[in-house]
VMD Tcl script that draws the C-alpha trace (Angstrom):
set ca {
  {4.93 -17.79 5.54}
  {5.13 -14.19 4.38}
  {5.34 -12.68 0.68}
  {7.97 -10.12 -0.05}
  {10.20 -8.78 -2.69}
  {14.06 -9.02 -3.11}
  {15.36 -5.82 -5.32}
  {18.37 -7.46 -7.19}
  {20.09 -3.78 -8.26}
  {23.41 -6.04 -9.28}
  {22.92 -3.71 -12.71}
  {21.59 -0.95 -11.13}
  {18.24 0.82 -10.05}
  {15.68 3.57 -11.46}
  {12.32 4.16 -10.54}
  {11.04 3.41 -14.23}
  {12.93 0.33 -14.06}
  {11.27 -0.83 -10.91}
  {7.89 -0.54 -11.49}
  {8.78 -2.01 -15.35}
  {10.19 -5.08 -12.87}
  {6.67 -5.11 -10.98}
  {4.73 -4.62 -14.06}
  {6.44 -7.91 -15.24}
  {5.57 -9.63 -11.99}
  {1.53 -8.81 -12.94}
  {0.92 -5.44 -11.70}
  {-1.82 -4.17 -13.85}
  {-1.19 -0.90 -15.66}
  {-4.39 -0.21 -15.70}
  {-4.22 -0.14 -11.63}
  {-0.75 2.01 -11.94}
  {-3.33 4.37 -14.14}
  {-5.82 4.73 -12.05}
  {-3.11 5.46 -8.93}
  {-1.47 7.95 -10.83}
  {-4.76 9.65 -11.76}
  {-5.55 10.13 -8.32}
  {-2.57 12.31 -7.67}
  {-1.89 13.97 -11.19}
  {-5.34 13.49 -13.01}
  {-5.55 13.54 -17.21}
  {-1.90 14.98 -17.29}
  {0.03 11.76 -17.91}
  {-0.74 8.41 -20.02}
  {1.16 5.38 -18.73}
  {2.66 2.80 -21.40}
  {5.33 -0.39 -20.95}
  {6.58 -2.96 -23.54}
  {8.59 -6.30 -23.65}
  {12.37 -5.13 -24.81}
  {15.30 -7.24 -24.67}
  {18.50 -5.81 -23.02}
  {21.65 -8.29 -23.96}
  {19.95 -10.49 -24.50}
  {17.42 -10.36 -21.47}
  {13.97 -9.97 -21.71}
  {12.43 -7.47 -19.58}
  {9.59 -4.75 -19.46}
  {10.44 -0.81 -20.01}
  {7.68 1.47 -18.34}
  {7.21 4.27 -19.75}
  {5.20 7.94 -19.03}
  {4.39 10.20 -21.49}
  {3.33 13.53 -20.55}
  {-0.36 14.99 -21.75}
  {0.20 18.64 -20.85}
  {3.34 20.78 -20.18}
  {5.58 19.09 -17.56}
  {6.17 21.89 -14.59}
  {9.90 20.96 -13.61}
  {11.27 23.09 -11.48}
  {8.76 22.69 -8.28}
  {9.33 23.02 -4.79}
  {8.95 20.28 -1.87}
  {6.27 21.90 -0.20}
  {4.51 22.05 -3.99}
  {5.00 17.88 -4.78}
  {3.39 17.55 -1.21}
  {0.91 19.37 -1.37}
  {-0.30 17.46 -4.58}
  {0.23 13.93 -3.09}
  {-1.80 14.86 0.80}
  {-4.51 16.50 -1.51}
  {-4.76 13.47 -3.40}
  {-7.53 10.60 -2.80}
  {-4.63 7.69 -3.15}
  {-5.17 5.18 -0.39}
  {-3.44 6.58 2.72}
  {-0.93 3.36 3.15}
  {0.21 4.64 -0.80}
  {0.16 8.14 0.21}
  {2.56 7.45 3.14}
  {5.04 5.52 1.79}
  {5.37 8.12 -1.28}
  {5.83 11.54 0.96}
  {8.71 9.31 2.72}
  {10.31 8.73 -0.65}
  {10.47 12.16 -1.66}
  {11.01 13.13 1.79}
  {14.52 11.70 1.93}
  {15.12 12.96 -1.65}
  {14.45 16.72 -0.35}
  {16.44 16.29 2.28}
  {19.13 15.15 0.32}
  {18.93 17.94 -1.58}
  {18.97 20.52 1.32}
  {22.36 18.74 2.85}
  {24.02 18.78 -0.93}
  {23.33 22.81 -1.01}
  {22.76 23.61 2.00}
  {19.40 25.00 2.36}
  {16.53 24.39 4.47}
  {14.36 21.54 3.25}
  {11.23 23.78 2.97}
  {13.39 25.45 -0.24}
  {14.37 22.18 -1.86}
  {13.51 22.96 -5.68}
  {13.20 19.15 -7.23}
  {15.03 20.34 -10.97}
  {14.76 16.65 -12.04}
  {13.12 14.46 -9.83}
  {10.21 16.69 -9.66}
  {9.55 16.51 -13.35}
  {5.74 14.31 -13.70}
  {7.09 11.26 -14.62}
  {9.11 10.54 -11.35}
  {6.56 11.86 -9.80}
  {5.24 9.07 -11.29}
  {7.53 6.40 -10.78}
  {7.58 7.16 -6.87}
  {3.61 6.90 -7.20}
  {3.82 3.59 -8.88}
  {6.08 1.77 -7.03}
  {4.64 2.21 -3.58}
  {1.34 1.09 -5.24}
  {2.89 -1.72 -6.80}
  {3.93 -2.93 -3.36}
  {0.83 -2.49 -1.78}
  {-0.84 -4.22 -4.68}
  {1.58 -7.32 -4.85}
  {0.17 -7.25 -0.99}
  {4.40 -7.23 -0.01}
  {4.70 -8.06 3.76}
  {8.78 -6.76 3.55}
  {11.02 -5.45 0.95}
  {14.46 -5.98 0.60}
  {17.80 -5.13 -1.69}
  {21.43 -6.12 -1.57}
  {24.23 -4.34 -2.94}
  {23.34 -1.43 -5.31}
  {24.97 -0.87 -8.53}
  {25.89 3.00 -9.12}
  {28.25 2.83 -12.03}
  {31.70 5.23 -12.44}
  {32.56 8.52 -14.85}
  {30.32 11.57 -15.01}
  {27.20 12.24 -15.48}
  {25.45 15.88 -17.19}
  {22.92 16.86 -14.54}
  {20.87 20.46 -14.63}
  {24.04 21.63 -12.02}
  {26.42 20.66 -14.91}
  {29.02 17.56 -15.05}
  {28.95 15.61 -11.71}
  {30.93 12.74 -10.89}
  {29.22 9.50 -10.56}
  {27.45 9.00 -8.13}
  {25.81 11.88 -8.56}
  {25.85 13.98 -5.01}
  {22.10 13.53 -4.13}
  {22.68 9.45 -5.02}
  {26.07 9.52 -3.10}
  {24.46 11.05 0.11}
  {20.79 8.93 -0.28}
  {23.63 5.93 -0.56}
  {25.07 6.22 3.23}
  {25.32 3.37 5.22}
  {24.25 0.90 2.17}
  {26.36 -1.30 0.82}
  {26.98 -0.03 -3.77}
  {29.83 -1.26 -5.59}
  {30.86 0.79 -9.01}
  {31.46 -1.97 -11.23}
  {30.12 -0.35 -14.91}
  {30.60 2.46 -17.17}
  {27.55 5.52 -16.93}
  {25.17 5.94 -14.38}
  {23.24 3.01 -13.02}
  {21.49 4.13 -9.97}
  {19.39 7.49 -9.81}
  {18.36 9.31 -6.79}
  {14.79 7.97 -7.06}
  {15.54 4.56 -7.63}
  {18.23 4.86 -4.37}
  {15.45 7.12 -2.64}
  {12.29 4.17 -2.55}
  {14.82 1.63 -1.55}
  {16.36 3.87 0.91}
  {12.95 4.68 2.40}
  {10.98 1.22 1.95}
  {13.60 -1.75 2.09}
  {16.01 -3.40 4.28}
  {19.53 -3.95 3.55}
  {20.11 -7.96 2.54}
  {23.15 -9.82 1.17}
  {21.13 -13.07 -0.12}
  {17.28 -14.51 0.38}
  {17.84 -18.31 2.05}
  {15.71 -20.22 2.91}
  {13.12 -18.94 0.85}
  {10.74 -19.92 -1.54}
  {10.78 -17.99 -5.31}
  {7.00 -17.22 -6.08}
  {8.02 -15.75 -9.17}
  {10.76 -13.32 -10.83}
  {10.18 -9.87 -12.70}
  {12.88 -8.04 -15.05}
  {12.75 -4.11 -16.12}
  {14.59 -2.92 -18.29}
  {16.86 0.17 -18.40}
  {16.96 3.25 -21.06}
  {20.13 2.05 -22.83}
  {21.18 -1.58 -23.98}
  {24.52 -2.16 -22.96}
  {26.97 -4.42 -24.27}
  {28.83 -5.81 -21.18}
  {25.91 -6.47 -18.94}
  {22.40 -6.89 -19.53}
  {20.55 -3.08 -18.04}
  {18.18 -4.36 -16.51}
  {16.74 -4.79 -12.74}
  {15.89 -8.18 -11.01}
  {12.83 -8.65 -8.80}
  {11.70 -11.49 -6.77}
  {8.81 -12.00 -5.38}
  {9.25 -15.34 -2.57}
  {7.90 -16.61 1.04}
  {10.02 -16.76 3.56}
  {9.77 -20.72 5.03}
  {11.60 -19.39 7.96}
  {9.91 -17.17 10.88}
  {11.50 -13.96 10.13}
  {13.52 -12.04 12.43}
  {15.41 -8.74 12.01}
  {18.48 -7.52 13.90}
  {17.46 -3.16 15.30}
  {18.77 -1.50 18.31}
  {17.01 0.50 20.91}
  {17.71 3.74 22.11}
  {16.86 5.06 25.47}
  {17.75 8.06 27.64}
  {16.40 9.09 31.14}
  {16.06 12.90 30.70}
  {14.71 15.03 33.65}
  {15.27 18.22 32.77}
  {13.61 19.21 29.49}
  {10.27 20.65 28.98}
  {7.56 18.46 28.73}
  {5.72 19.85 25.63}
  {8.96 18.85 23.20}
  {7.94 14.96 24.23}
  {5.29 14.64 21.14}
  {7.40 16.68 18.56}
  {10.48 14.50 19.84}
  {8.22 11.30 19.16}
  {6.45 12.46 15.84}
  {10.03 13.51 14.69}
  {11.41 9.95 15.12}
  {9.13 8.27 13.72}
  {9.05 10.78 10.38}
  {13.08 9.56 10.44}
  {12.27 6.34 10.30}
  {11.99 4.90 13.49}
  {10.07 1.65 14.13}
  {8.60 2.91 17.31}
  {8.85 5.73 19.86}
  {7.68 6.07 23.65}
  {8.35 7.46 26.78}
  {8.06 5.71 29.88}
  {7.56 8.30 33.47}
  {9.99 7.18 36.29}
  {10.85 8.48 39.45}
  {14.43 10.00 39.17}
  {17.30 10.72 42.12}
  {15.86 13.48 44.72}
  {12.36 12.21 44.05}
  {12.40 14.12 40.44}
  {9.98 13.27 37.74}
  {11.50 12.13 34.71}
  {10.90 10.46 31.29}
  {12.96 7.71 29.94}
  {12.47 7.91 26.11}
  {13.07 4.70 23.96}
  {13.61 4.84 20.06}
  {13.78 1.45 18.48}
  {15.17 1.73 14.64}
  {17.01 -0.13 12.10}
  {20.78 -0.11 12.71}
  {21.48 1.74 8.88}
  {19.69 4.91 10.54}
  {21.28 4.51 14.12}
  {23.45 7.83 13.82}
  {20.33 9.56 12.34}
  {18.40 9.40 15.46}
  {20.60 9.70 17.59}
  {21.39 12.99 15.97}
  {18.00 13.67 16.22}
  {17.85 13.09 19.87}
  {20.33 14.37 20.54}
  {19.94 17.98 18.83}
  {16.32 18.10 20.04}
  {16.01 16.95 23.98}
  {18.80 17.91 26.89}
  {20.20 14.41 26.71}
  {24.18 13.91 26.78}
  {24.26 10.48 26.65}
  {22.24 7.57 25.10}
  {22.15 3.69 25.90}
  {22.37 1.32 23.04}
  {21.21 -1.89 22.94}
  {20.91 -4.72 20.48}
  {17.51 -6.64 20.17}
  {16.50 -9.43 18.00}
  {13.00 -8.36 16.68}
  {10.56 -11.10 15.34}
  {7.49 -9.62 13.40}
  {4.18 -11.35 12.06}
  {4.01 -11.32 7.93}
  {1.85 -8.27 7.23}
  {-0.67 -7.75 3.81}
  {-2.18 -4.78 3.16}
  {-5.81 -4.14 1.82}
  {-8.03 -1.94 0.57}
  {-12.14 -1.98 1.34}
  {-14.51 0.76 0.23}
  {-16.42 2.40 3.19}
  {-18.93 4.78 2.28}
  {-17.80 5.05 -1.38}
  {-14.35 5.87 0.21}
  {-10.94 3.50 0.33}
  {-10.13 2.22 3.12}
  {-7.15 0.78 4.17}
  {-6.54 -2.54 6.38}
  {-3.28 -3.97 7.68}
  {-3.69 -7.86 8.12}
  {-0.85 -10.10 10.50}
  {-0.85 -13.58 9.35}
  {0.58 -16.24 11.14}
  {0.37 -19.92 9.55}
  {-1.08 -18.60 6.95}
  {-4.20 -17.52 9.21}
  {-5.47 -13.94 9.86}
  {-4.68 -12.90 13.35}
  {-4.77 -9.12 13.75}
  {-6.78 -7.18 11.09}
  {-6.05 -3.03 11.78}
  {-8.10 -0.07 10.33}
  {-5.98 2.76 8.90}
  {-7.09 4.95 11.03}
  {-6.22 8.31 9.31}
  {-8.12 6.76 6.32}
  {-11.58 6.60 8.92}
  {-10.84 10.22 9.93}
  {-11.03 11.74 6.03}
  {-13.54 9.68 5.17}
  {-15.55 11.01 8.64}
  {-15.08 14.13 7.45}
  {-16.04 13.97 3.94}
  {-19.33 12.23 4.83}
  {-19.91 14.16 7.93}
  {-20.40 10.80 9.85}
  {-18.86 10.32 13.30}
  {-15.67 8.30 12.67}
  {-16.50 5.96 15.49}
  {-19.20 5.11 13.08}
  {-16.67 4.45 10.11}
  {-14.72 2.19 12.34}
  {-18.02 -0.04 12.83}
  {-18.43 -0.10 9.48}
  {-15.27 -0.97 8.29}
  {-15.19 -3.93 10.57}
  {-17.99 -4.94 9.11}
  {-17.18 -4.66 5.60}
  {-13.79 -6.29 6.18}
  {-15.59 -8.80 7.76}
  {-18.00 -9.74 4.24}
  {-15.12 -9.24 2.66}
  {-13.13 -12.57 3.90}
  {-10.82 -10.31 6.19}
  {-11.98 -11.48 10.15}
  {-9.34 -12.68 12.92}
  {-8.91 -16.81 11.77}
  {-10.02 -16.67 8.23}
  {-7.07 -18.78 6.34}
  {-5.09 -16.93 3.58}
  {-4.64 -18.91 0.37}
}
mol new
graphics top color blue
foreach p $ca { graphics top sphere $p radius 0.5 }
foreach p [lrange $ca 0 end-1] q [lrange $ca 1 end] { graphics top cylinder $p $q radius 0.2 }
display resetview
């Protein structure tokens, strides 16, 4: 059975109110602290408390700034901080993806290159933040797959640093494509970084069955609304089912195109969201050497990639198949290697350990930091995963 997390955004999503959801699930603060130090050291102080919204208990997160908050910063700024940063890689990751699709966003909406995406709001510290938080919440909670439904986004204006914008805002409206939102309340009830890490992390699901509720956590909105309760529903529950996933594949056999595009092409896909990425060499008509490139993704970003393929190889045509994908539950830990995190990804089947994977980008910084081969750090880290309880047939409880 695997763990994972069902975002119920029936009321709506933030980031604050996320990671007030996980905090109420038992995410420490104290671990949210020490993340957030790690990217924006001594400059914020985390906070939450139990409030009750309609009537519904649930727990607001809060971040209060330490120093002057530098708004107005540039993508290539916020990135810089976080690939500086000594957060665990697997964090790291998952939080350059978030803003990622939030700059890009941006760029579309005023249409500028993404390099000169200034974040007005969302670059502010505390969604900085919030980002930060929730993609260490999941990897704390050890979440194997993360899903929502339908997301809330509310109807009527909202004041934004551009002026008056209808709701959804523009950035939320274009995060929001191919998801399924309804616009069912009065105000704004989704923001861009709320959309953003589901956008980015989670797969789109109407319902959970067949599951099995571990346990349920509530956060709580800014405002306390009369005709619903502001807050957003988490659940934490094991699939008793083997899970499977519905993606397509995309392939192309492309002979004319120069070979040196073939790892951008790949690297690019992948950065877009792309489950995998290869290219297979065949023998084309007239005895020509060719590659047939494969691209399997999720179906909400089919017309993505294939925008990306298309704009980037000589390709005029793609073939699109349908495949039923079944994956092994996957937890996520972290080991200490030299004084250094480490990060491990751990398949479980029946609940037994059958795959346990270094981060290998994680072996490579620390290599360099201790000026130890990395071959070395590999050993190592087997070896310390090993003490640890993490070796191919240990049983998780």
């Amino acid at each position: 059975m695997s763990s994972n997390i069902y975002i119920d955004a029936t009321f709506g999503i933030s980031g604050d109110m996320l990671v007030g959801a996980c905090l109420d699930l038992g995410v420490p603060l104290e671990y949210l602290t020490e993340m957030v130090n790690l990217v924006m050291p001594n400059k914020v102080s985390l906070r939450s408390e139990k409030v009750s919204r309609n009537h519904v208990t649930a727990t607001k997160f809060y971040v209060d700034l330490l120093n002057e908050d530098p708004k107005d910063q540039s993508w290539s700024q916020i990135k810089g901080t976080i690939d500086n940063s000594a957060i665990p890689e697997v964090i790291r990751i998952e939080v350059v993806k978030v803003f990622s699709l939030l700059a890009e966003a941006e760029a579309k909406i005023h249409g500028i290159k993404i390099g000169d995406v200034r974040f007005h709001e969302v670059g502010a510290a505390d969604s900085i933040c919030d980002i930060v938080c929730a993609c260490a919440c999941f990897f704390y909670l050890k979440i194997a797959n993360l899903y929502c439904g339908t997301i809330e986004v509310g109807q009527g204006v909202v004041e934004t640093e551009h002026g008056i914008m209808s709701i959804p805002a523009p950035a939320t409206l274009e995060l929001l494509k191919n998801w399924k939102f309804s616009s069912n309340f009065n105000g704004e009830c989704a923001t861009p970084t709320g959309v953003a890490i589901v956008k980015a992390l989670a797969s789109q699901m109407s319902s959970i069955d067949s599951a099995k509720i571990i346990s349920v956590g509530y956060g709580a909105g800014n405002r306390d609304t009369s005709d619903h309760a502001n807050v957003l529903r988490v659940l934490h529950f094991e699939n008793v089912l083997e899970y499977k996933s519905m993606e397509v594949v995309l392939e192309a056999n492309i002979d004319d195109m120069d070979p040196r595009i073939w790892p951008i092409l790949l690297a690019d896909c992948l950065e877009a969201g792309a489950k995998d990425a290869w290219v297979t060499p065949v023998i084309m008509k007239k005895g020509r050497p060719a590659g047939v490139l494969s691209v399997l993704c999720k179906v909400e970003i089919q017309n993505e990639i294939e925008e990306l393929i298309f704009s980037t190889t000589s390709t005029i045509g793609l073939r699109v198949s349908k495949v039923e994908k079944r994956e092994l539950s996957r937890i996520l830990k972290e080991i200490i290697v030299f004084g250094k995190p480490l990060a491990l990804k751990i398949s479980i089947m029946d609940n037994r350990i059958v795959n346990v994977s270094q981060e290998f980008d994680d072996a490579v910084r620390i290599s360099k930091e201790v000026r130890i081969p990395v071959k070395v750090v590999l050993d190592m880290a087997k070896a310390v995963a090993i003490e640890a309880g993490y070796e191919v047939g240990s049983v998780i409880i």
